[in-house]
N, C-alpha and C positions, 0 to 999 in steps of 0.2 A: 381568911384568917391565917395568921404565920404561927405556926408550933414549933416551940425549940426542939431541936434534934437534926440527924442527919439521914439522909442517903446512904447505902449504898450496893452497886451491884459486883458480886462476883465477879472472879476474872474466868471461871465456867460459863457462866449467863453471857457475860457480856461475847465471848468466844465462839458460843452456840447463835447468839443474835448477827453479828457479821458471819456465821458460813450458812446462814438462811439467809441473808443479804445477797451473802454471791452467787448461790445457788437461781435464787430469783435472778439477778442480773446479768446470771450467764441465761438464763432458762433453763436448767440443768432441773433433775427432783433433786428434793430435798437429801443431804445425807453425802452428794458428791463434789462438795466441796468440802478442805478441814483446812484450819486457821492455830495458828500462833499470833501471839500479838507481843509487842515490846514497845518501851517508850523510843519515841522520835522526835527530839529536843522538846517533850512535852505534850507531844501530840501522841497520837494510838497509833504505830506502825502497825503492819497486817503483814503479813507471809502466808498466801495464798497457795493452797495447791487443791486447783480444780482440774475434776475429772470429765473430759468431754469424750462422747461417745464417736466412733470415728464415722464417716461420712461413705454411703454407699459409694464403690469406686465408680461404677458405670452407668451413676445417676446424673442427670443434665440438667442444671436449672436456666428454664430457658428465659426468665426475667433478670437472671442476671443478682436474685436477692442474697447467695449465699457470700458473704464478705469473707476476708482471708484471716484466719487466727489473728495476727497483730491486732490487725483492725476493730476485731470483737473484743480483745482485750482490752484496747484503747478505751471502746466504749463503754464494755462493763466495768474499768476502774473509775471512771466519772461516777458511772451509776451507784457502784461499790460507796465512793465518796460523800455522797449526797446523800443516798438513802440512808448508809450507817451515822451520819452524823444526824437524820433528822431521827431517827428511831431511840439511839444512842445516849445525845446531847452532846457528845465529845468530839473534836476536832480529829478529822483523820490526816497521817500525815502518810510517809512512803507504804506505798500500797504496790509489794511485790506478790507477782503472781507468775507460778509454776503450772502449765500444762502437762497432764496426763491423759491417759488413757481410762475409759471406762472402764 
């Protein structure tokens, strides 16, 4: 059944739902990512600045799984992408992200 009326989500709501987005898609907890968003010819830009914790210096992974900042970022803006748009419904468009420190 269709009801007239509308939608719609805050630009808080929506703000808090992409930095629990990148928080999951860094793996990071909850809270160390924060987000601004702007329009991006119509799409939801994002300005990310996530907090990752630094990396014990005289720890060895001997598989080889730990990948190198860019790399992670690469993967979590896909993920950032995908997830915020299926969660969302909005199209996400530049998806700049700032590294920090925990």
């Amino acid at each position: 059944m269709n009801r007239p009326g509308h939608t719609r989500i805050t630009p808080t709501a929506l703000r808090k739902t992409v930095e629990t987005v990148a928080c999951q898609a860094f793996g990071i907890p909850p809270g160390d990512a924060s987000a601004s968003l702007h329009d991006d010819a119509g799409k939801l830009g994002l300005d990310l600045l996530v907090r990752l914790p630094a990396p014990p210096l005289l720890a060895l992974d001997p598989g080889g799984r730990d990948r190198p900042l860019f790399e992670r970022a690469d993967i979590a803006r896909l993920k950032i992408s995908f997830m915020g748009r299926e969660v969302t419904g909005m199209e996400l468009g530049r998806i700049n992200i700032r590294l920090g420190a925990a």
